[in-house]
ZATIFI-307486 format. One record per residue: x, y, z of N, C-alpha, C in turn. Coordinates in steps of 0.05 Angstrom, whole numbers, padded with zeros to 5 digits, always signed. Layout:
% residues N
XYZXYZXYZ;...
//
This chain:
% residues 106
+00017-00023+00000+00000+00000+00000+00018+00025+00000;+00008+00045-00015+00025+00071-00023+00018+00088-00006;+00046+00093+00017+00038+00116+00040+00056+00144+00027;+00043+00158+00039+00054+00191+00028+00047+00205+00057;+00064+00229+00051+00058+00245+00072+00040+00270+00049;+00030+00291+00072+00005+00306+00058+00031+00323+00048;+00053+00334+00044+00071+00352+00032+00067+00337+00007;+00071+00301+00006+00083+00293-00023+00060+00292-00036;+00033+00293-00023+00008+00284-00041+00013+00316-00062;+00014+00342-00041+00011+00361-00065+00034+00361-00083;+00054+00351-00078+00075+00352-00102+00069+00323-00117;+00056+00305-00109+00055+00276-00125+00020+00274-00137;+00005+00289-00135-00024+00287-00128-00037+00274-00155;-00032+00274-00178-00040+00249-00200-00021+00227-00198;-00004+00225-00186+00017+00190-00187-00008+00190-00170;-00015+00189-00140-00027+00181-00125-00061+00183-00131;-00066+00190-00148-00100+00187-00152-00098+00160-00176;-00073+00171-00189-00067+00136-00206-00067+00111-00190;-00056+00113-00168-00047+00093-00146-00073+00081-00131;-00091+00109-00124-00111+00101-00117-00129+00087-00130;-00128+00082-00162-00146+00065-00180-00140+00033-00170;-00120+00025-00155-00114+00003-00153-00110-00009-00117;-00103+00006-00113-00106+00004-00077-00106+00031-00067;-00117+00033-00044-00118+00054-00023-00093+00064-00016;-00088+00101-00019-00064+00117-00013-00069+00122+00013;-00045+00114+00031-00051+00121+00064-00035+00150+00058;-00048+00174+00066-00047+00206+00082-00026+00198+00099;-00006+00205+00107+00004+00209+00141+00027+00240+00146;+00020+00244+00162+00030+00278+00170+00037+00266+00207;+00063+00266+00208+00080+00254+00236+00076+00230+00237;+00079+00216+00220+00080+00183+00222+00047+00180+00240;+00021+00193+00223+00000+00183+00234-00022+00184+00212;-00036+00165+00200-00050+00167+00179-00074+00190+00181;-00076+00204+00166-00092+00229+00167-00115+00219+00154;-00112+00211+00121-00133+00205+00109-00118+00187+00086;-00145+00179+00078-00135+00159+00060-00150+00166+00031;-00138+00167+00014-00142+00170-00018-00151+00139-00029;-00177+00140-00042-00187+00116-00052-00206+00124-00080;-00209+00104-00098-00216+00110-00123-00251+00107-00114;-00265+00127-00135-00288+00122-00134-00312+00100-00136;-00290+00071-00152-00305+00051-00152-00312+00037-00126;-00287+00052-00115-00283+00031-00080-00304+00045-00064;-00295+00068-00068-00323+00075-00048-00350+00073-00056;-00357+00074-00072-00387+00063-00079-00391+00030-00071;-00374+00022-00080-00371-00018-00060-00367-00005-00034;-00356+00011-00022-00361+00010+00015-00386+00017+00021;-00392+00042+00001-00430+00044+00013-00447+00023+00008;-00446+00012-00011-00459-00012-00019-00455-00031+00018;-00438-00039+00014-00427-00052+00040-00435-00039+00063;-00437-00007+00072-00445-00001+00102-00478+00003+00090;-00491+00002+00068-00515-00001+00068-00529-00038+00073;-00511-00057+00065-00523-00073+00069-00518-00085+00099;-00488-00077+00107-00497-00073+00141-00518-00065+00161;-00527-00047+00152-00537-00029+00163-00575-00039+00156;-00582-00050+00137-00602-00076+00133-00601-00091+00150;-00575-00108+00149-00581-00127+00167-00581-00124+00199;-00573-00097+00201-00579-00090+00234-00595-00076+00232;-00613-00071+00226-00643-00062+00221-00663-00098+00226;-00648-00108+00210-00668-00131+00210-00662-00151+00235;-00646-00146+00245-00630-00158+00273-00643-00147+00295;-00653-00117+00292-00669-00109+00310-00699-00107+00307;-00713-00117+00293-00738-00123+00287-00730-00157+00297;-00714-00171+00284-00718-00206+00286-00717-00202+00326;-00700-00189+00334-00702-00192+00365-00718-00173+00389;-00745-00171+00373-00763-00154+00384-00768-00122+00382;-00754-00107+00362-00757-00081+00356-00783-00066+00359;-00795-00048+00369-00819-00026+00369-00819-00010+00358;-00846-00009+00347-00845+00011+00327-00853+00038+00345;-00859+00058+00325-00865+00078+00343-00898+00087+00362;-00914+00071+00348-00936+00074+00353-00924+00057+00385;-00919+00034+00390-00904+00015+00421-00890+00033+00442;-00873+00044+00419-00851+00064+00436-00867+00086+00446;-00878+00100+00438-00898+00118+00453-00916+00105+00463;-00936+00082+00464-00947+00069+00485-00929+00075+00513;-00907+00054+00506-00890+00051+00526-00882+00077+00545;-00879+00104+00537-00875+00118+00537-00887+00135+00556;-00909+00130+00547-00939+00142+00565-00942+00118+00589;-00939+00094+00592-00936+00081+00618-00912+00090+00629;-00895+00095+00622-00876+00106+00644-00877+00128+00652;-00890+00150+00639-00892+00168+00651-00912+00161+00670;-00936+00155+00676-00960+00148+00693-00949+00136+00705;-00924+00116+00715-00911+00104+00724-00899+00119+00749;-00877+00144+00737-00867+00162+00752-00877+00187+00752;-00903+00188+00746-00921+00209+00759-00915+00239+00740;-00907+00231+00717-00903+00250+00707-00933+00257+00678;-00932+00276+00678-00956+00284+00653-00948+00280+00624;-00967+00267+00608-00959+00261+00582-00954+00288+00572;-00974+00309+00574-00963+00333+00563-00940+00344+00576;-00936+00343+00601-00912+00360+00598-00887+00338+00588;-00887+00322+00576-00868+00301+00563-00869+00320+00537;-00895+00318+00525-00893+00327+00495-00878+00356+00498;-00895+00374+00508-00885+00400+00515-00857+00399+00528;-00838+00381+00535-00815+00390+00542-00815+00411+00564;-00830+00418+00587-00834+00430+00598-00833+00409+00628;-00816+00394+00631-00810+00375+00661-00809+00388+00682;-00825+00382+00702-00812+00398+00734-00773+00403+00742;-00759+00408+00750-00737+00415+00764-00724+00428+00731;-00702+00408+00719-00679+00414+00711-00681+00393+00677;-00704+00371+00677-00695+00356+00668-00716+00375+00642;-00704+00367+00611-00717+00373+00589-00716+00351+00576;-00745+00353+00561-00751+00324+00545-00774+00330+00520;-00767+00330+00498-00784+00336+00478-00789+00309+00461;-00815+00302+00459-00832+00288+00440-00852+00293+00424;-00839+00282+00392-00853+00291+00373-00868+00270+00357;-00896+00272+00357-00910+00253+00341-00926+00262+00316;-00934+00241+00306-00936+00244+00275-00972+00228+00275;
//
């Protein structure tokens, strides 16, 4: 892998976007990687990839009991009646002492 420091990227800056078509350019400024230079195909395959992550932990939290929001505000409203607090002043954000809490429904 092709490391540079950020001085040589601006004196090298097409060798290294060339470089980048084939593997990832590590950035480093004091022997510490700053950033890294990568070709545009790669990053569209990483979003691809943190999008299909990000599915399956969506679906990981539905498969292991997820709430929707209509639940979550159920829930919501028993705990407040729970600790004696008023559904409106939940919505209104308007709590006794110190504490602030705003809820928005649809």
């Amino acid at each position: 892998m092709m490391r540079v420091t950020a001085t040589e990227l601006k004196t090298q800056l097409q060798q290294c976007l060339m470089q980048s078509r084939k593997e990832p350019v590590l950035v480093e400024d004091q022997r510490q990687t700053i950033a890294v230079v990568i070709s545009s195909e790669m990053y569209e395959r990483w979003l691809e990839m943190e999008d299909a992550f990000w599915l399956m932990k969506a679906q990981q939290a539905a498969d292991s009991g997820f709430v929707g929001t209509d639940q979550a505000l159920e829930l919501l409203k028993q705990v407040s009646q729970e600790k004696g607090i008023s559904w409106e002043e939940i919505q209104s954000g308007e709590m006794a002492g110190n504490e602030t809490a705003v809820v928005h429904t649809t």
